[in-house]
ZAVO-297543 format. One line per field, with one value per residue (C-alpha): residue number from 1; residue in three letters; x, y, z. Coordinates in Angstrom, 1 decimal. Layout:
num	NUM|...
residuo	Ala|...
xx	X|...
yy	Y|...
zz	Z|...
This chain:
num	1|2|3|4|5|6|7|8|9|10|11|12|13|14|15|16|17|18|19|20|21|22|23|24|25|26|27|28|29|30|31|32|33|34|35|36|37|38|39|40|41|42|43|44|45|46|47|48|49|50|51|52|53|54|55|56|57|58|59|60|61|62|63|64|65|66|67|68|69|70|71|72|73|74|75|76|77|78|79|80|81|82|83|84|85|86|87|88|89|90|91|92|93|94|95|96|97|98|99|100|101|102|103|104|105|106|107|108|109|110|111|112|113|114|115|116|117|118|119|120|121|122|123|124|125|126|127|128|129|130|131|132|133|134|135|136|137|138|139|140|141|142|143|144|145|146|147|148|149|150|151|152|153|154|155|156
residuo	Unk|Unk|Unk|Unk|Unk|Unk|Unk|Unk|Unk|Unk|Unk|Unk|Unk|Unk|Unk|Unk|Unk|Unk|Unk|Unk|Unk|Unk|Unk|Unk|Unk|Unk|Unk|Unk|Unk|Unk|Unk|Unk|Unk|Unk|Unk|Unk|Unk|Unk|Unk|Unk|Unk|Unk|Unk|Unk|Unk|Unk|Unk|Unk|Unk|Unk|Unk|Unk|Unk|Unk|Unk|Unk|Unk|Unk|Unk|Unk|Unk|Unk|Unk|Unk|Unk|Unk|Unk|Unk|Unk|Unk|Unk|Unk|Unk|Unk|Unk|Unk|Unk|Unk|Unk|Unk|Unk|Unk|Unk|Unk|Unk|Unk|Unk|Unk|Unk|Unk|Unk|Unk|Unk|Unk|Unk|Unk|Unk|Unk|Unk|Unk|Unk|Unk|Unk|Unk|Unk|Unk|Unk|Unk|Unk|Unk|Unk|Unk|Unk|Unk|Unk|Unk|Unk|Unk|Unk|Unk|Unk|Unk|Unk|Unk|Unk|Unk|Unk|Unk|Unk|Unk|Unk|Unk|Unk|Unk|Unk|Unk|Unk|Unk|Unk|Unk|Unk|Unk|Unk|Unk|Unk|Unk|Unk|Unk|Unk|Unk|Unk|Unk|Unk|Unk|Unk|Unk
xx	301.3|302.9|306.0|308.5|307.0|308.0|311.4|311.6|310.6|312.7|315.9|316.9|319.7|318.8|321.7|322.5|321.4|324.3|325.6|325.3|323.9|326.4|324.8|322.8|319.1|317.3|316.9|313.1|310.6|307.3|304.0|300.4|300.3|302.9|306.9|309.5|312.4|315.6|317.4|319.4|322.7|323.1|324.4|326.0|325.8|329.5|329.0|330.6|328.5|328.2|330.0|330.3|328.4|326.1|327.2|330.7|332.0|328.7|326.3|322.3|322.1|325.1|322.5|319.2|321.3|322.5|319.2|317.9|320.1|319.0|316.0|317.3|318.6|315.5|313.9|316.0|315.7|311.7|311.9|314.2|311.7|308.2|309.4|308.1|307.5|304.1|303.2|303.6|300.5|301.6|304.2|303.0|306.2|309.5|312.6|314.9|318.5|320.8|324.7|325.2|326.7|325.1|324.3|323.2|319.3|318.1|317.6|313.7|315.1|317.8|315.1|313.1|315.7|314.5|310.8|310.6|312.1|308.7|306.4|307.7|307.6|304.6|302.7|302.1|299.1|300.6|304.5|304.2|304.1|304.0|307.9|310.5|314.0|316.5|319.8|322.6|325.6|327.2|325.9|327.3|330.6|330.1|327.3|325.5|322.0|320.4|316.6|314.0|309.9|306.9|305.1|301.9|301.8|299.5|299.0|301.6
yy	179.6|178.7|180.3|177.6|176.5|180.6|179.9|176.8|178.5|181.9|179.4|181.7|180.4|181.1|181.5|179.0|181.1|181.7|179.3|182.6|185.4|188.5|189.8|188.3|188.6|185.5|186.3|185.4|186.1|184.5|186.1|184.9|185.1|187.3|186.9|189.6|189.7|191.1|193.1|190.9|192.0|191.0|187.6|185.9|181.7|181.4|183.3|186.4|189.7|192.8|195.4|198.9|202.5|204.1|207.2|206.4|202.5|201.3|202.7|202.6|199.0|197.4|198.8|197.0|194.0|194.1|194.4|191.9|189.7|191.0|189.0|186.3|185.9|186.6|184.2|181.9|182.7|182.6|179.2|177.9|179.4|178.6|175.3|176.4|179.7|179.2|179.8|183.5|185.3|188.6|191.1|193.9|196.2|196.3|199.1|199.1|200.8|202.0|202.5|205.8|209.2|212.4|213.4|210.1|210.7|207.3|205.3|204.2|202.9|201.0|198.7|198.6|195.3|194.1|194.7|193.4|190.0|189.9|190.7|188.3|185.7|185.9|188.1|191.9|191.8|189.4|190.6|194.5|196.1|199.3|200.3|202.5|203.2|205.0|206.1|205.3|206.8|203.5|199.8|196.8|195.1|198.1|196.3|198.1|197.3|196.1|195.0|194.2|193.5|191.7|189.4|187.4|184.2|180.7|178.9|175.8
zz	8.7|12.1|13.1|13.4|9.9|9.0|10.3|8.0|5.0|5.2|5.8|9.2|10.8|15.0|16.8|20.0|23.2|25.6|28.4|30.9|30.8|30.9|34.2|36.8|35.0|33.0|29.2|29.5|32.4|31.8|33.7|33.4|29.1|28.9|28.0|29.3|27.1|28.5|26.0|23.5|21.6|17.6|18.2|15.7|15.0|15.9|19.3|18.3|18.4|16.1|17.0|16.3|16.5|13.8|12.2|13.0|11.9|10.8|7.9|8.3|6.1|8.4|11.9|10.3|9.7|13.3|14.5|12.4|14.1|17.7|16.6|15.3|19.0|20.6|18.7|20.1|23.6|22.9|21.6|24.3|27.0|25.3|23.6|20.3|18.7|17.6|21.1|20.7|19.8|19.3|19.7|21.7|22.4|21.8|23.0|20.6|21.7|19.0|20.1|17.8|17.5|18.9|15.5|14.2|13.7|11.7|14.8|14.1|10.8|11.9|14.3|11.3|10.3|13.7|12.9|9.5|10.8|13.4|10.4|8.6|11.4|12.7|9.8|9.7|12.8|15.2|14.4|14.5|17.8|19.6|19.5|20.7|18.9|20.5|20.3|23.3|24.3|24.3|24.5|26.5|24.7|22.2|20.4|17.7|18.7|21.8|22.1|24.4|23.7|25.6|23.3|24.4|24.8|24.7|28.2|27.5
């Protein structure tokens, strides 16, 4: 099944990408069959982003749910950039950042909400990547969970 047809069936809700990036970068840089992602906060439909920091306001479930909005938004950005995201062929790796406590430890499992939205996407082969989760000191804006990944792409 294609991806925008995934997106369809699943009823996700991607949210609009912003009118500026908050730095000066572009949220997609496209090379040969390859697609550079910038790293993506959990953006939220109305604009708004989740905020917080793991083992301090936010619990493990409320971290996969921020990450599974991280890709929600780079979904988005994808689909702005390609035109369509059945052009993506496969994930092939993704740093996820976790804004977290020094003692917080669950890091891989809060980019797991992230991970799980690619598999179901684009299916367990094409969506599952090699991966990095990590914890930060601090994020931008204080969000909860910041993402970046390189996916392969069709020729347009």
């Amino acid at each position: 099944m294609s991806a925008e047809r995934k997106i369809q069936e699943l009823h996700l809700t991607l949210p609009p990408m912003p009118k500026k990036p908050a730095g000066i970068y572009k949220p997609v840089v496209i090379i040969g069959n390859l697609a550079y992602v910038s790293g993506h906060g959990p953006l939220l439909p109305d604009g708004t982003m989740i905020t917080g920091r793991l083992g301090d306001t936010m619990d493990l479930e409320a971290g996969q749910k921020a990450a599974r909005q991280v890709g929600l938004a780079i979904l988005s950005a994808l689909r702005a950039s390609l035109g369509s995201l059945d052009r993506v062929k496969r994930v092939i790796k993704t740093l996820g950042m976790v804004n977290a406590t020094p003692t917080f430890t669950q890091h891989p499992a809060v980019i797991n909400g992230y991970s799980q939205l690619m598999a179901e996407v684009f299916g367990e082969d094409h969506g599952v990547g090699a991966r990095s989760a990590v914890g930060m000191g601090s994020l931008p804006g204080n969000i909860a969970v910041e993402i970046e990944v390189i996916v392969e792409i069709t020729p347009s």
